[in-house]
N, C-alpha and C positions, 0 to 999 in steps of 0.2 A: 504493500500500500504506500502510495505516497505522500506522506503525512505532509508535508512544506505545501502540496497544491490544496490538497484538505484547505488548511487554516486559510491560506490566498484567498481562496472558492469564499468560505465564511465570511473571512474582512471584504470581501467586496460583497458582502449580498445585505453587510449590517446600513446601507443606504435605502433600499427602496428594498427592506424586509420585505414586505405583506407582499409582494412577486415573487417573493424564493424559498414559499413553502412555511414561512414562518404565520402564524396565527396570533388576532389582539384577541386571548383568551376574556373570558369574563369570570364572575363569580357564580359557576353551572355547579351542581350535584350529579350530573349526569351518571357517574362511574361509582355513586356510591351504593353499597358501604366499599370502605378506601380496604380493603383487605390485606394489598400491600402493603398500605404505607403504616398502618399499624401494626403488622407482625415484628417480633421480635429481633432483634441481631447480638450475636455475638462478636466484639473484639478482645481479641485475647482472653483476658477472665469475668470482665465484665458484660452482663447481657444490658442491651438497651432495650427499653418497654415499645418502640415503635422507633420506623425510620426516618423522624422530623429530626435536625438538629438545628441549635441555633449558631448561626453565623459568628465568626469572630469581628466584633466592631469596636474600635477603638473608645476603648474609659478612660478616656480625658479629661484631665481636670474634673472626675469621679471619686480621688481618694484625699485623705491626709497631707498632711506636706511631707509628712515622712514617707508618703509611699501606702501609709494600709488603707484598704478599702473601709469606703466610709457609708453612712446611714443610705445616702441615695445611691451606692452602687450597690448594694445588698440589697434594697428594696426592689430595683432594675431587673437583678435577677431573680430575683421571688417571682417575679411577677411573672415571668417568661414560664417558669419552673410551674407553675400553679397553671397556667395556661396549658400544661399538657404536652408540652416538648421532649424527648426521648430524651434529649441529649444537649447541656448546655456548655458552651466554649465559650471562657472570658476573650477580650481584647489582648493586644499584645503588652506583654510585661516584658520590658526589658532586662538581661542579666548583663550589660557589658557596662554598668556604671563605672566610674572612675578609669574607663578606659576609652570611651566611646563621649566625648565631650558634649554633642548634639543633644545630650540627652537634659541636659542641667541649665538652667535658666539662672537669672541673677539670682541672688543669694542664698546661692546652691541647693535652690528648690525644684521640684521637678513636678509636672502634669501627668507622671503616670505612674499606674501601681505600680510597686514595688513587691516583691516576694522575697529579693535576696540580701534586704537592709539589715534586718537583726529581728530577732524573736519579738519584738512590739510588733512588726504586720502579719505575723501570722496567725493572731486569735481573729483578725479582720477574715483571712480565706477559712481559716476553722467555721467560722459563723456562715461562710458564705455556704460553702459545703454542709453544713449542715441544714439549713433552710431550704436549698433546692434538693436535697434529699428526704429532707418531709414530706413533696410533694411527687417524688418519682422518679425525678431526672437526676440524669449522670451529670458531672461537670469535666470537663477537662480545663488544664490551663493554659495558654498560649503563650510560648516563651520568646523572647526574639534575640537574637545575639545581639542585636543592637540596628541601627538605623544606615549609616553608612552616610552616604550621598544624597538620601534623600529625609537627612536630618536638619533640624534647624542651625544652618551657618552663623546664626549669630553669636556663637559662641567663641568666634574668631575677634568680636568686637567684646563680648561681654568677660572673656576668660583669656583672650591674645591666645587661644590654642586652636586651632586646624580642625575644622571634623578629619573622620577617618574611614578608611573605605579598604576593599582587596587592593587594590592600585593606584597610581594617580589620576582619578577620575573627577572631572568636574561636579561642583555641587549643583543638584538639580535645581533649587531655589534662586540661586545666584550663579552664573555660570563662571563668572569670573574666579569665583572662589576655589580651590584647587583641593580637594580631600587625599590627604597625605597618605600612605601606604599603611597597615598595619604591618607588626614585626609576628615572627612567627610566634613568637615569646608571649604579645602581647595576646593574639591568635587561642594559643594553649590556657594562657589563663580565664578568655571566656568560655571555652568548652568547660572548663573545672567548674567556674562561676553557673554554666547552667546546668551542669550536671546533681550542682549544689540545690539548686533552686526547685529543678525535679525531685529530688528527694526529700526535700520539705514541701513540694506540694502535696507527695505523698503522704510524707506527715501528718498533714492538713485532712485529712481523709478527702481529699480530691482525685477524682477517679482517675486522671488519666494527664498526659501532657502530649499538648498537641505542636509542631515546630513551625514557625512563621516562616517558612521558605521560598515565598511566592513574590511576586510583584517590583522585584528590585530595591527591596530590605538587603542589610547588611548579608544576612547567608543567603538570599540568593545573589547579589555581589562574587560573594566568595565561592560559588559553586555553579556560576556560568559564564564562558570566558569571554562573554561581550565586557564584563566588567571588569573578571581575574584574567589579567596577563602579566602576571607574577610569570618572570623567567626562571627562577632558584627558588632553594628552600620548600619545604613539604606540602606546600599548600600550595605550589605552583600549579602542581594537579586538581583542576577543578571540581572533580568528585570528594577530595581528600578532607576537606573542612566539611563535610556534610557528614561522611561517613564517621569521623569520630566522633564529633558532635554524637550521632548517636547510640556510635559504641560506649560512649563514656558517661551517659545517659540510661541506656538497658543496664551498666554494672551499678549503677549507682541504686536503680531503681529495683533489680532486679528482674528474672525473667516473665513474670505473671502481671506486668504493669502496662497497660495499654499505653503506646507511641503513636501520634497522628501525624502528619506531614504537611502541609500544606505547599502548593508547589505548582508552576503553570507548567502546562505545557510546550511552551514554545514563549517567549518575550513578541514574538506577532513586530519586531519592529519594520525589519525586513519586509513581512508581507504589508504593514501599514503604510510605510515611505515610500518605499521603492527607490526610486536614484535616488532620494535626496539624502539616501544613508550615506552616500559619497562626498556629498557636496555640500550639507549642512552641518554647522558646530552645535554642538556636541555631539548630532546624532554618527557622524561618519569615525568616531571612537569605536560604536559597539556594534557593529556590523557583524563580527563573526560571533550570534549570539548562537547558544545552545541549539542544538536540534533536537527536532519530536523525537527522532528515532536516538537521539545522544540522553534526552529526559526521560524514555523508557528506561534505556538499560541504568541508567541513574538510577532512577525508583529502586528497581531490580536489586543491586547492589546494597539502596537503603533497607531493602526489605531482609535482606541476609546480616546487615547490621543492628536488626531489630525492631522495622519501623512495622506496625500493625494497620495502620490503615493513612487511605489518601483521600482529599481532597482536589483536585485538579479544574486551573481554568486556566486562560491564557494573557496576555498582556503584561506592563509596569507601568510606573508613572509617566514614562515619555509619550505613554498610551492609554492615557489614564480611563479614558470610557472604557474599555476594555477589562480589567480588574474590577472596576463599578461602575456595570452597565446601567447609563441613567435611562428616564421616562422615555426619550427616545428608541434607545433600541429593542429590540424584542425579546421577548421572554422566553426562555428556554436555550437559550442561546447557546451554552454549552453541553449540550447534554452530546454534542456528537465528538467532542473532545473527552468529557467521562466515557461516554464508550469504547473511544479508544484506548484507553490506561486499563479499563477493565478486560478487553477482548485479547488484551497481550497476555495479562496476567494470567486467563484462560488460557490462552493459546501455549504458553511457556510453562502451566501447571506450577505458576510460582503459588507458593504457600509462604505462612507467613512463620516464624521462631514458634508458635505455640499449636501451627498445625492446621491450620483452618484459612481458608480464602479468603485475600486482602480485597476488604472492603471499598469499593469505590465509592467516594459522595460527591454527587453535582452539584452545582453552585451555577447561578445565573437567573435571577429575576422568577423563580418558581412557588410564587404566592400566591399559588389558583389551584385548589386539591384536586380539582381533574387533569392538570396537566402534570402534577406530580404523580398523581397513581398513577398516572400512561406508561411513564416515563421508569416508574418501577416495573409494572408488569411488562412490560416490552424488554427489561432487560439492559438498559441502558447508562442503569447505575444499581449503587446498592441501597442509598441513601442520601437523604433531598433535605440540601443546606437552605433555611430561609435566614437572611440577616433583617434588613427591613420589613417587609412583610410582617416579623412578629417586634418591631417598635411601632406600627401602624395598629398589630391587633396584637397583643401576646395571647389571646385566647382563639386564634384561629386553629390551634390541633384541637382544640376541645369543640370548637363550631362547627370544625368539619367532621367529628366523629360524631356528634349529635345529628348532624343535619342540618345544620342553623348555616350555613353556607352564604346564603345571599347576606347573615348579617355581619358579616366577615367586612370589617374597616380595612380598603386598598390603602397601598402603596402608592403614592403618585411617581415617583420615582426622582421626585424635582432635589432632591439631597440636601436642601437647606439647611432642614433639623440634624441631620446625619449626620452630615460631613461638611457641611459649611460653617454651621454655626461654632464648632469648635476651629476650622481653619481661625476666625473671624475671634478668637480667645475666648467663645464658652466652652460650655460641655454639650456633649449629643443628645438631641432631642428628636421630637417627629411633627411632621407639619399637620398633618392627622389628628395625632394624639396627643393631645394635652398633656396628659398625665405621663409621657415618656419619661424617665430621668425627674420625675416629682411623684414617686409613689409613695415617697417618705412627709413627702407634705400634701398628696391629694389621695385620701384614702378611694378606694375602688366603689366603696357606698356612698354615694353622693347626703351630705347630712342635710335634713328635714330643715326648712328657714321657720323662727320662731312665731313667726306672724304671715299669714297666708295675704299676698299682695295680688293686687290685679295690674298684670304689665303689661307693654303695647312694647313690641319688636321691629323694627321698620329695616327690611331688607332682608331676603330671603337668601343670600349669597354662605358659603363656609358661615363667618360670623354670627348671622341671622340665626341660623340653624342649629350652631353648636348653643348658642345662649339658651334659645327654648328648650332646646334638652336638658340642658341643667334647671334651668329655670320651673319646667315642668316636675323634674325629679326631688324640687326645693318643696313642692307641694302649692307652687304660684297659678296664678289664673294669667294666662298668656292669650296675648292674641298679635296674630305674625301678619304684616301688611308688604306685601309686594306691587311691587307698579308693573313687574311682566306678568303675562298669565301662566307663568310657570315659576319654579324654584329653580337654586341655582344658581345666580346673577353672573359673574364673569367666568365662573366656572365652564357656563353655555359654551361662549364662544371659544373659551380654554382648551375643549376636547372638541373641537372640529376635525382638527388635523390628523390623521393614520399615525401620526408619532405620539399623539395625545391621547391612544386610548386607556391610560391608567387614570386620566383623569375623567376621560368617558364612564372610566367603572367608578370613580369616588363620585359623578352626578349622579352616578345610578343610587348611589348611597345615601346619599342626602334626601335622594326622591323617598329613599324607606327608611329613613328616619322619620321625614314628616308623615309618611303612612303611620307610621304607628303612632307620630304625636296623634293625631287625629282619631284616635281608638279613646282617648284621654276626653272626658266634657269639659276638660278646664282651657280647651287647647284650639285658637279656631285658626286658620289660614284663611287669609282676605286678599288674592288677590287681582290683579286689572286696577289697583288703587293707588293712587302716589300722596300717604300720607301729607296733612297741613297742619302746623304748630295749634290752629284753630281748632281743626277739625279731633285734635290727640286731645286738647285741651276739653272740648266739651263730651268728653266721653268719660272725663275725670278717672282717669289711669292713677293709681300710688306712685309708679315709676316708669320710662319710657326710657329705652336702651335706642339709637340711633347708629345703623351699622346700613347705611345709605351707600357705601361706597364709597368712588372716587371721579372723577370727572377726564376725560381725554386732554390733552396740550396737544397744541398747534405749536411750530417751530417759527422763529422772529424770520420772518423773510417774505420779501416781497411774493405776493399773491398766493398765498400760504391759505388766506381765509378765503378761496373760493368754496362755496360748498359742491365743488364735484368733484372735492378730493375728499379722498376715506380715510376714516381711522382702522389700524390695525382689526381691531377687534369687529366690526363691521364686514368686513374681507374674510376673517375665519368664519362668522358665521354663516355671512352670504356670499360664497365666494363665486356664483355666478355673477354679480354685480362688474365681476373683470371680464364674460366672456369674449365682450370683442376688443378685448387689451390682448394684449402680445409683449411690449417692452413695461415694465413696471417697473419705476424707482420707490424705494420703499425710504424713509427719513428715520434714521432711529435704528441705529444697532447693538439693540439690547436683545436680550428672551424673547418676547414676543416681536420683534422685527424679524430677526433670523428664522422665528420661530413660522413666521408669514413665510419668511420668502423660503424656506423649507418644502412647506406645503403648495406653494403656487407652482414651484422649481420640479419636483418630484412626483404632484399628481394633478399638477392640469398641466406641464410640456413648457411652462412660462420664463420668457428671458427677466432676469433680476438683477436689480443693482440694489444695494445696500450702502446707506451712506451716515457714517457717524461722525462725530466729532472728537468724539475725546479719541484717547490712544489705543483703545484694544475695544473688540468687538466684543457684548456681553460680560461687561466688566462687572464685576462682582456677582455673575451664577459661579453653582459650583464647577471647578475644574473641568471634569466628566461630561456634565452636560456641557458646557460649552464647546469641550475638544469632538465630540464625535457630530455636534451638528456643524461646527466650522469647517474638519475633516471632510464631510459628506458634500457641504455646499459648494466645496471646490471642486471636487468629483462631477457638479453637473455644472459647473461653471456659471456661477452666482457669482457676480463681479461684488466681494466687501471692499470699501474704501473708507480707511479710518483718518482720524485729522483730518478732516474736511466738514464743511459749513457751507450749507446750502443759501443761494446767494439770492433764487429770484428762481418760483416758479410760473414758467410760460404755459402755452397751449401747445405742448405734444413735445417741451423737454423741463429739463429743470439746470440752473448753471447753481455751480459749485465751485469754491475755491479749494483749495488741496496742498496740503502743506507736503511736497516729496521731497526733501528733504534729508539730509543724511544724521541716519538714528530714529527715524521713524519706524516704528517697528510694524513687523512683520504680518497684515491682517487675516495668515492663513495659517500663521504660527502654533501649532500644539503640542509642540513638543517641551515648553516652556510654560510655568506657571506665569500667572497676573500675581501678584504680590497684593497680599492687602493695603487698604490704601492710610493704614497706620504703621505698616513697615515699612521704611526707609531702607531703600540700597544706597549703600554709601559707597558702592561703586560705580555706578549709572555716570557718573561724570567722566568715564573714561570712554562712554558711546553717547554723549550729549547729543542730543535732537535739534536737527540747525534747521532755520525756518526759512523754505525755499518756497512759493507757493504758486502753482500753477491754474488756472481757470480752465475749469473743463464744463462743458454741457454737453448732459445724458439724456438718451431720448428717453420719452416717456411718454407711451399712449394712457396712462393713469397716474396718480401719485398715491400712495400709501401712507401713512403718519402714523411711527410707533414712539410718538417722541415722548413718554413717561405720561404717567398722572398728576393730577394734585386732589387731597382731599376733597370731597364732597360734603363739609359738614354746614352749609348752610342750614339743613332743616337741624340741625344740634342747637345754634346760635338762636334761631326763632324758634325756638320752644325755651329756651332758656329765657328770653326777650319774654316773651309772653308766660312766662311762669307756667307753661302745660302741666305741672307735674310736681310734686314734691323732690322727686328724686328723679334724676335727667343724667345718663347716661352716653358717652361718646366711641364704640369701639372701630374696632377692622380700619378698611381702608379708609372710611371718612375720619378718623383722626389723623391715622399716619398711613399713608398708602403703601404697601409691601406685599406682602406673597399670601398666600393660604396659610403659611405657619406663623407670620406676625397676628394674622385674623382671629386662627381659632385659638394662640396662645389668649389673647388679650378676651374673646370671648367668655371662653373656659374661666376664667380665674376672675373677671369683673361679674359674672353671673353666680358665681360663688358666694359673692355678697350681700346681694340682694333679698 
């Protein structure tokens, strides 16, 4: 088989999925009872109660300062554990402290557990383990040797010391910055330190230790030689730091202690770039990455050094949608890469040190129980990782063994809560779920309010929605006022798109939320109506919550206000309103611009241009989502042009000035992070941005405007004005315009008080 045209075939089909066989699954019951996915498995000595596991995601700024797990990362996994999951894996915990700089922030605090600090954090994993052992679930621990290159650099400015990597490899945050070689010395001492660490999680009555080897972390660094081109010394062999690692880990542990692996199958760089692995910095360093068929016999090897079971996907940070596949791509997306790891293993009768067949587990976007039990009874894996999924619902193994399926809270896949909000210095939360990472402050019983109020909800959007739900569960008398004739509000236009159908299934969700408020006599939905500060006022409400939304912007430029230009969200909904457009400039290169010209570009045939202003196209989405939809728009040749300022729209163009400029960076660039815009590179002055500026006019049979929102809270201001209410409320996007997880945060937690 040729595994290298395999993954090719894949990376080119993750543009226009829904043609290559891939499905927008929904929340069906079709294949229940899940038979599969709840039978038992064995690894090594431990049986798991069913084939759910949960994903390893980063507990960030989840513990102590010292490193132990604290009140809300215990509660985090309670939650998960109660929820019915076989099988839980913390986030990565580092073991290369004091050796691995990246790790330590000023005053030598650190964002992540810790397991190998001293006997104070281990009553933290003792408690952990023992709580999700109440309820059923295994735990493993996720170890990592440390970060490498793709660690925080600033620790060259905060500590004058070098992160550290298998070679001299650029830092992937800051390219400039140079990660210095590790010694083989220093090498040996983290295998000890995680061999140590393993046997005190063991201690911990923790079931199992699972190894962070995927994605372009330090061991995988050290164990594929896009990264290790160490000439000399023991570890110059790419396999060699992997295999002791965990030889020195089975001695430590013993032979009856489950080992997990984590590990891609390929880094996918090669098939993602293609020439530009030759011609672009940093990518044309790591061109000679691993192969499928060199990460088989890898495995192999590890599995004769003790490892019991794998997980497998493919990509690193250079390719970051790829390791976390957002909203955009499709679901299920590697299950034909776990069948590859699993069909060797078959095929080569590998077994594992205790005698029993090394467990495959999938990973990719599989938080729909019909396409997980497919996916087991087909054979394709042994075991079906969900990470998001269960911070969206942790009680989805228990809703899908019930049957309660359609009440299964989706995944949008937008990563804010995940993986942006800690980029951005919190901790991991869910854009869904309120209560992610607050289970220790929002108990799961929502508490009875002491005085039963009668409240008016104005906006039927996330916001709108999540309030009456608490609101009703307070024991309040609500009534929900919408100006569309349906629920929903940007959501609607949100899932238009083929790449948007996760959010397709969160409308579906809200649609049955309000089904069942509506079961409730306290609970009425009104709408076709566009509440008035008057009209709330003479109906004498105790409190009125205002979650109206946020209103469209127009961009400062000549002929900007004609009204036969559209707003983004007008075009996703009615997107026949372009049929006899052909060139379409779109103003506005954020999420929902790209997110247009995606859908116009891929599924009505439509030539695009995209035109931003500031320096990077989708500044501040997460990484992921931004890299695989920029990736993709270049593939069908969606013209982005960033630094430019649209100057004067005509009838059938629009002229823009264009700063090109040397230092202008790069609008097709993914291989590079956006830096928050509270980190400062203190190197950027040695590629200064010179301002050269060119006028150009782009045809355009329509104009498009995604040029951001502002607050809608007028109707807050005149009800406040007019005294509507004793108690007047401002949430969602009519206070602060932002995503679905600023909405249903501020929701959730202001409905709680009421």
């Amino acid at each position: 088989m040729n595994y290298e045209a395999t993954v090719r075939e894949l990376s080119s089909s993750f543009g226009d999925w829904w043609k290559k066989g891939f499905d927008a699954p929904e929340m069906t019951s079709g294949l229940r009872p899940y038979t599969a996915m709840f039978s038992p498995v064995r690894v090594n000595s431990v049986t798991l109660k069913n084939r759910l596991v949960m994903a390893p995601m980063g507990n960030i700024s989840m513990c102590e300062e010292n490193g132990r797990p604290n009140a809300k990362m215990l509660k985090y996994f309670e939650e998960r554990a109660k929820g019915g999951v076989g099988l839980i894996t913390t986030g990565l915990v580092p073991t290369s402290f004091g050796i691995d700089s990246s790790l330590i922030e000023r005053g030598k605090l650190s964002y992540f557990p810790r397991i190998d600090r001293s006997r104070t954090v281990l009553a933290g994993w003792r408690d952990l383990s023992a709580m999700c052992h109440a309820h059923g679930a295994a735990v493993f621990v996720q170890l990592t040797p440390g970060l490498g290159r793709v660690g925080n650099p600033q620790c060259l400015v905060d500590q004058l010391r070098f992160p550290r990597s298998s070679s001299l490899n650029p830092s992937w945050y800051m390219k400039e910055v140079p990660c210095l070689p590790l010694t083989d010395l220093e090498l040996d001492l983290i295998i000890k330190k995680t061999g140590q660490a393993a046997a005190d999680g063991k201690a911990c009555d923790i079931d199992g230790v699972y190894l962070h080897g995927h994605e372009g972390y330090l061991l995988e660094q050290m164990t594929n030689p896009a990264f290790n081109r160490r000439l000399i010394g023991k570890y110059a062999k790419y396999e060699a730091f992997g295999i002791e690692l965990v030889r020195e880990i089975r001695r430590r542990v013993g032979p009856k202690y489950p080992i997990m692996y984590r590990i891609d199958l390929t880094l996918a760089l090669n098939a993602t770039y293609g020439r530009r692995m030759r011609s672009v910095s940093p990518l044309n360093k790591f061109s000679n990455e691993r192969t499928c068929q060199q990460t088989l016999t890898y495995m192999r090897h590890l599995v004769e050094a003790g490892v019991d079971m794998f997980d497998v996907d493919i990509g690193c940070y250079d390719n970051w949608w790829l390791p976390h596949p957002p909203s955009s791509m499709p679901s299920g997306c590697y299950l034909d890469i776990a069948e590859i790891a699993k069909k060797y293993f078959a095929d080569h009768g590998i077994k594992s040190n205790a005698g029993f067949p090394v467990p495959v587990v999938a990973v990719g976007k599989l938080g729909y129980p019909d396409l997980a039990e497919k996916a087991l009874r087909d054979g394709k894996c042994d075991l079906v990782m969900l990470g998001r999924p269960l911070l969206a619902d942790p009680e989805l193994p228990n809703k899908a063994f019930s049957g309660s399926v359609s009440e299964i809270r989706p995944c949008i896949g937008c990563q804010e809560g995940c993986l942006n909000e800690f980029v951005k210095g919190g901790h991991p939360q869910c854009a869904v779920n309120p209560r992610t990472a607050f289970e220790e402050e929002f108990p799961a019983e929502i508490p009875k309010a002491p005085v039963k109020k009668n409240v008016a909800v104005i906006g039927a959007g996330p916001a709108g929605i999540t309030a009456c739900e608490v609101l009703i569960a307070r024991g309040h008398k609500v009534d929900l006022y919408e100006k569309r004739d349906r629920v929903g509000g940007e959501v609607i236009p949100g899932s238009a798109a083929k790449i948007k159908y996760e959010m397709k299934n969160y409308l579906t969700y809200l649609e049955g939320v309000v089904a069942r408020l509506k079961k409730s006599r306290d609970f009425k939905l009104i709408t076709g109506t566009e509440a008035t500060a008057e009209m709330l006022k003479d109906k004498g409400y105790d409190a009125i919550i205002t979650a109206s939304g946020a209103r469209q912007c127009r961009p400062a430029a000549d002929g900007a206000e004609s009204p036969d230009h559209l707003f983004a969200t007008d075009v996703l909904e009615h997107p026949e309103l372009l049929d006899k457009a052909e060139d379409i400039v779109i103003v506005g290169g954020g999420t929902v611009g790209c997110e247009t010209a995606y859908m116009l570009a891929y599924e009505y045939g439509k030539r695009v241009s995209v035109v931003e202003m500031g320096r990077f196209m989708m500044n501040g989405s997460c990484t992921a989502n931004r890299g695989h939809l920029i990736h993709y728009l270049e593939k069908v040749d969606v013209e982005l042009i960033n630094c430019a300022r649209v100057t004067k729209i005509n009838p059938g163009s629009v002229e823009i000035t264009v700063n090109i400029g040397t230092g202008t960076p790069d609008p097709y660039n993914t291989w590079s992070p956006v830096l928050p815009e509270n980190v400062e590179n203190p190197l950027e002055k040695l590629r200064p941005v010179l301002d050269e500026y060119e006028n150009r006019e782009l045809r355009a049979d329509r104009v498009v405007f995604a040029t951001g929102v502002r607050p809608d809270s007028e109707l807050y201001y005149d009800c406040v004005r007019a005294e509507a209410a004793p108690e007047i409320y401002n949430i969602g996007d009519s206070f602060i315009g932002g995503n679905v997880h600023t909405a249903v945060r501020s929701a959730y937690r202001k409905a709680l008080t009421v």
